[in-house]
C-alpha positions in Angstrom: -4.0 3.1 28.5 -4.7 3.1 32.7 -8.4 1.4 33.0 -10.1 5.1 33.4 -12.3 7.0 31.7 -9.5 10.0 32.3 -7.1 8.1 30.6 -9.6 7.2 27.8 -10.8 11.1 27.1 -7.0 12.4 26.9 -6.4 9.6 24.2 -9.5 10.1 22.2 -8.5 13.7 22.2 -5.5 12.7 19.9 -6.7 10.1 17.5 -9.6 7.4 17.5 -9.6 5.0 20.1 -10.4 1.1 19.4 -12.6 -0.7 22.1 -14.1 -3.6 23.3 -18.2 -3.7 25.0 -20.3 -5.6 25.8 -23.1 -5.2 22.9 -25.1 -8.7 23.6 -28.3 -7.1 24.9 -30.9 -6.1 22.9 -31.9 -2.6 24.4 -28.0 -1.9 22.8 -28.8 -3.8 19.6 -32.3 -1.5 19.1 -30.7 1.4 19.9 -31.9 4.1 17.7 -30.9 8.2 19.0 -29.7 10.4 21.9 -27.5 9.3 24.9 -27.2 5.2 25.5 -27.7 5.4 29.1 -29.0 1.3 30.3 -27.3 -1.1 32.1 -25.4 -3.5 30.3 -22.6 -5.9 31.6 -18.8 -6.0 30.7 -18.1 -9.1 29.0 -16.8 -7.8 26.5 -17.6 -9.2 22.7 -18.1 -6.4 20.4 -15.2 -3.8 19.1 -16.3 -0.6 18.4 -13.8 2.8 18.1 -14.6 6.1 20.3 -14.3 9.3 17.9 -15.0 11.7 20.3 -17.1 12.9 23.2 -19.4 15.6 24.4 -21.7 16.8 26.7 -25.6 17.6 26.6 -27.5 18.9 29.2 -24.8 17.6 31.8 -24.9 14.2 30.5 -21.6 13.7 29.2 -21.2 11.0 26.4 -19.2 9.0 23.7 -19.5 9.5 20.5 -19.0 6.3 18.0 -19.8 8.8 15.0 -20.6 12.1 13.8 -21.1 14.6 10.7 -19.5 17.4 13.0 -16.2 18.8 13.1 -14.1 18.8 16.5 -12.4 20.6 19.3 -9.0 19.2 20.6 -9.0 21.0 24.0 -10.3 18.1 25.6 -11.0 20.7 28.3 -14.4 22.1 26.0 -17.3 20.9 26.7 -17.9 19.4 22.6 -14.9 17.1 20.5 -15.8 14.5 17.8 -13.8 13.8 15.1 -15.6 13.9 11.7 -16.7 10.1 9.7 -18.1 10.9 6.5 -20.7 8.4 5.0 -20.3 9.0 1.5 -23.5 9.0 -1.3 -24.3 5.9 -1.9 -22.4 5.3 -5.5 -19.6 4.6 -7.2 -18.7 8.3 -8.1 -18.7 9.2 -4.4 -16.7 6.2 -3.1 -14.0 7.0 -5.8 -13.6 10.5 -4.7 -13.1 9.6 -1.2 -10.7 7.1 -1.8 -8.7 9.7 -3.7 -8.4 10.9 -0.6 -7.5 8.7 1.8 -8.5 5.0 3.0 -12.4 4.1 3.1 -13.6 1.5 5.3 -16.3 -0.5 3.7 -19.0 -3.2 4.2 -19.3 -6.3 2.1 -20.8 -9.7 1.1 -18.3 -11.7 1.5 -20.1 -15.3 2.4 -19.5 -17.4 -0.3 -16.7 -19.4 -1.2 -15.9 -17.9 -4.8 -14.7 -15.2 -3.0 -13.0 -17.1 0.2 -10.7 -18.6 -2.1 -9.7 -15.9 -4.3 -6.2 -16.0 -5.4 -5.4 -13.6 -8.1 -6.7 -11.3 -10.3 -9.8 -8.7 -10.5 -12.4 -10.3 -8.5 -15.5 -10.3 -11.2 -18.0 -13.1 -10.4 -21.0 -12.2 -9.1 -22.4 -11.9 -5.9 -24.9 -10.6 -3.5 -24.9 -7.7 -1.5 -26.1 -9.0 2.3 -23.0 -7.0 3.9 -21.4 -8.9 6.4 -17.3 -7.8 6.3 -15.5 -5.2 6.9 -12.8 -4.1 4.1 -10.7 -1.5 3.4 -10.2 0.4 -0.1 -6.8 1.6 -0.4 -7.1 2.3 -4.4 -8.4 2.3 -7.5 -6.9 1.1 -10.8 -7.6 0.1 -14.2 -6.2 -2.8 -16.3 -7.7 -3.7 -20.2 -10.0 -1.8 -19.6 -11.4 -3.5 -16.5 -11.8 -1.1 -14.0 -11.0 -2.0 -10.1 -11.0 -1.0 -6.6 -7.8 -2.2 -4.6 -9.6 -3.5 -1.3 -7.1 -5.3 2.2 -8.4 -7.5 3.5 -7.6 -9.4 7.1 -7.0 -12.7 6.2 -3.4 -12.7 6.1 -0.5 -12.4 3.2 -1.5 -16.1 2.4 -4.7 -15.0 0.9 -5.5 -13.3 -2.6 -2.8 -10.8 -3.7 -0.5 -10.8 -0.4 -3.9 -10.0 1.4 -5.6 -7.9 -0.9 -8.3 -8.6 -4.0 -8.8 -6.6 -6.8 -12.8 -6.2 -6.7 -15.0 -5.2 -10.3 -15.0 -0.9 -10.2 -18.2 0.0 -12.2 -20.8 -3.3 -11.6 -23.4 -1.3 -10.1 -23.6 2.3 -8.9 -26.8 1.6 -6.3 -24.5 -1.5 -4.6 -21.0 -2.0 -6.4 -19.5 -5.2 -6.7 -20.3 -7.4 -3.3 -22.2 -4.6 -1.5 -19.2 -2.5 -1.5 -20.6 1.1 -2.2 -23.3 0.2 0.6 -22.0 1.2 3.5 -18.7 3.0 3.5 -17.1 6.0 5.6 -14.3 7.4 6.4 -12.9 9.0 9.6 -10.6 12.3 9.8 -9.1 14.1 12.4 -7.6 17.5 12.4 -4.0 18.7 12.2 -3.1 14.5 11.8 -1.8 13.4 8.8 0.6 10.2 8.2 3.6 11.7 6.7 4.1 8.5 4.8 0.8 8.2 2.9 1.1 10.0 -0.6 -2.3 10.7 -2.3 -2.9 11.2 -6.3 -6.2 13.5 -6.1 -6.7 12.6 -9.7 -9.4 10.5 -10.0 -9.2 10.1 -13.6 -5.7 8.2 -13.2 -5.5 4.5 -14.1 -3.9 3.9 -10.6 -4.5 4.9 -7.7 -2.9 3.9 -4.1 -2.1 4.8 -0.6 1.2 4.7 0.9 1.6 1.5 3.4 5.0 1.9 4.9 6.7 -1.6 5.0 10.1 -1.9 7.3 12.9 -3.8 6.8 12.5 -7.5 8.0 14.7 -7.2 11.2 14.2 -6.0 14.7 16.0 -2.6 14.6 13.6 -1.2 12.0 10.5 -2.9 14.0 11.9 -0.7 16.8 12.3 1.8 15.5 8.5 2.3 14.0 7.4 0.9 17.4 9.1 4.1 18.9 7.0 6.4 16.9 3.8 4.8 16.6 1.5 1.3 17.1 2.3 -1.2 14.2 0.2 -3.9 12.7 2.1 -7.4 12.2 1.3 -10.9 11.1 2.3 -13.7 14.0 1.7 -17.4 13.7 -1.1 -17.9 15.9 -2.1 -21.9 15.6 -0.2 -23.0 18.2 -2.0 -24.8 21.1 0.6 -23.0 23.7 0.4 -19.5 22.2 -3.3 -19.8 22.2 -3.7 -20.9 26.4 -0.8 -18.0 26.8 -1.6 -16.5 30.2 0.9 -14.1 31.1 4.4 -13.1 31.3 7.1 -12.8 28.9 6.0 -16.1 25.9 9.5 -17.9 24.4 8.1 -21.0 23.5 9.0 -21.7 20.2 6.7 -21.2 17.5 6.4 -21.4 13.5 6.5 -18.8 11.1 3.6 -19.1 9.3 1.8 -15.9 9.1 -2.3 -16.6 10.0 -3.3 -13.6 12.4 -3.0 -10.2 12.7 -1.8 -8.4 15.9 -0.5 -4.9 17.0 3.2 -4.0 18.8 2.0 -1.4 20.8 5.5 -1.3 22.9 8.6 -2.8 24.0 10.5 -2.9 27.3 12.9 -5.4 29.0 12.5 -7.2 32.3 15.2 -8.9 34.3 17.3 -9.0 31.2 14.8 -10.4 29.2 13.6 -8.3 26.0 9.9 -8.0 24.6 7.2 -7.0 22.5 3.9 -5.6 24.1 1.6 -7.2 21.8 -2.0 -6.2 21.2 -4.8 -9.2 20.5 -7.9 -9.4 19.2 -9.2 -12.2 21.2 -11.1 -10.1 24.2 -9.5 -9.4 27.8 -10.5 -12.6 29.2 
């Protein structure tokens, strides 16, 4: 979007927004209720996603989460979309991912589980939370029971970039912390039309829906066109890394390590590109 807060409300008003702040001071790092209204800087080092806004007493704010339900006239004076922070237990996690993805905290520290490979993820482990996961599913396999979790690491690691992590270890923390700290967020009137939901929770398997294109440009186009789209890229390059600006040809391999988002396309004096989003802060 245009650097404005006008630009910023009108897209919040359609679908959670992902930003950077600056979240190194401590007044930000204590802060406990009501409107966050202290100085800080803008070097940006934190990312945090805007739900909603509102207004109180004619102090308008942002709103990171809520309980509520929303408004979309983004002309009212209230809108926050709803994040759910389920019970803290297994029964409750499960329902919710019957419904849709759940974003979830865990302990994910220790080597056993940085070099997973294969399999359902069983060892144990503590629950100091520490990464952020997503459960897509739930499944069951002679007779161990299992969440499906993606991970960010890339397709190189575990199962193409997911684990299978122990369903059942624990109903006050789950396997790694993962029933600690889990929500969800939902917005009205938007649903993916290509995310299928089995509301059965008593199923052996249970998934989302991850559309996967065709491995050619046309069909990366084509989703670009209709929404933003989350890609690997090989990122270890030296010359990709101190990339500056304009339009980047130097050659580079093809070995998938980092996780980026087309957000557009467009052409310039002939010459055709992707408008790529990083994670790596706007400096």
């Amino acid at each position: 979007m245009e650097q404005n807060e006008a630009s910023l409300q009108a897209a919040t008003a359609q679908q959670p927004v992902s930003v950077g702040i600056d979240a190194d001071g401590f007044i930000f790092q204590l802060y406990s209720s009501g409107v966050f209204t202290c100085f800080c800087g803008n070097h940006l080092n934190h990312g945090v996603t805007i739900v909603g806004y509102g207004e109180e007493d004619g102090q308008k704010f942002g709103i990171e989460s809520s309980d509520t339900s929303f408004n979309t006239n983004i002309e009212d004076s209230l809108y926050t979309t709803k994040s759910k922070h389920m019970e803290q237990n297994e029964a409750s996690l499960q329902a919710a991912t019957a419904q849709q993805p759940v974003s979830v905290g865990i302990d994910a520290d220790g080597f056993i589980f940085q070099l997973y490979s294969s399999g359902v993820f069983t060892c144990f482990y503590g629950n100091h939370l520490n990464h952020g996961v997503t459960i897509v599913g739930y499944g069951e396999e002679d007779g161990q029971k299992y969440w499906i979790v993606k991970n960010s690491w890339g397709t190189g690691w575990g199962e193409q970039g997911y684990v299978r992590m122990e369903r059942g270890y624990s109903e006050e923390t789950g396997k790694c912390g993962i029933d600690m700290l889990a929500s969800y967020p939902t917005k009205f009137g938007i649903e993916s039309s290509d995310t299928s939901f089995n509301t059965n929770i008593e199923d052996s398997l249970y998934t989302t829906k991850s559309k996967h294109m065709e491995q050619n440009e046309a069909s990366l186009q084509a989703a670009t066109a209709q929404q933003p789209v989350s890609v690997g890229i090989d990122a270890d390059g030296f010359i990709f890394q101190l990339y500056s600006s304009g339009v980047f040809t130097c050659f580079c391999g093809n070995h998938l390590n980092h996780g980026v988002t087309i957000v557009g396309y467009g052409e310039e004096d002939g010459q055709k590109y992707w408008i790529v989003k990083n994670s790596w802060g706007t400096g």
